[in-house]
C-alpha positions, -999 to +999 in steps of 0.1 A: +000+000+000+018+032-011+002+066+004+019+100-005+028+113+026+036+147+008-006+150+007-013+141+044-022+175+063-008+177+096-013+202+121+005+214+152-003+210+188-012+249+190-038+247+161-056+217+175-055+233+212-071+267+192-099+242+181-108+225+212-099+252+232-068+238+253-035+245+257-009+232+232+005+217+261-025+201+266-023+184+236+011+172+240+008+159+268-014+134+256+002+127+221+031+118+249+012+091+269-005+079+237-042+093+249-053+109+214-059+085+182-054+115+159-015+116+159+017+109+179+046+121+197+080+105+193+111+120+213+147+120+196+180+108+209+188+143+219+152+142+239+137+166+225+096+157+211+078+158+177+048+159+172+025+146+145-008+156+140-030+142+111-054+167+103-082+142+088-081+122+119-083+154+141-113+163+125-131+133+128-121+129+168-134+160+172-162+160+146-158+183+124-156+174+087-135+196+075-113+225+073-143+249+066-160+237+096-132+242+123-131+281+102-166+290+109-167+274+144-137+293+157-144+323+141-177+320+162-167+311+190-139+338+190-156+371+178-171+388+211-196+405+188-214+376+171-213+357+206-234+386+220-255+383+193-260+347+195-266+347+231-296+371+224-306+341+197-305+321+228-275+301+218-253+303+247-231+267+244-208+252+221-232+224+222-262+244+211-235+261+185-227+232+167-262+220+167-273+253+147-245+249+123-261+214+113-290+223+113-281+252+087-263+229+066-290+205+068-313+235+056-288+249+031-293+283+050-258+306+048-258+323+083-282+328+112-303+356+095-335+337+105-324+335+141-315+369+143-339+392+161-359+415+143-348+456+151-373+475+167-382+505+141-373+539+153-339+524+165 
């Protein structure tokens, strides 16, 4: 079985700690003790650790399909102005977050326009 490796996206520890929202750290520590099944840590004869992340796999442990996905969910989750305004949609988890993305895909719909309150006239 031959697989290009040049085509396998990786990722580092600090992009997948952005997604899940831990510490790079985090993340290598358990690459380390073998705790994720998305990638692997692998220390040197000088003692020094690499890591490998593969990108597809990280997606899927998280789930998230793709690349678009993680884009719109941390841009989200990361933008104090669109939280506020999703908190007024009553959408105050990641839980409830992800659950109006599907939704929207499921629907086809491009954003949260329908969600959004309507502004009062006058205002």
């Amino acid at each position: 079985m031959d697989v290009d490796m040049e085509n396998i996206e990786t990722m580092t520890p600090a992009e997948a700690g952005k997604i899940i929202h831990k510490s790079s750290e985090f993340i290598r520590a358990g690459l380390r003790q073998n705790r994720f099944p998305f990638g692997t840590a692998i220390q040197s004869e000088s003692g020094r650790w690499n890591y490998i992340i593969i990108k597809s796999k990280f997606l899927e442990f998280v789930g998230l399909q793709n690349s678009k996905d993680i884009d719109l969910k941390y841009i989200i989750t990361n933008n104090e102005a669109l939280v506020k305004e999703l908190r007024k949609c009553g959408i105050t988890t990641e839980r409830q977050l992800d659950e109006e993305i599907a939704n929207m895909k499921k629907l086809n719909i491009g954003g949260f326009v329908n969600k959004m309150p309507d502004k009062k006239e006058g205002n």
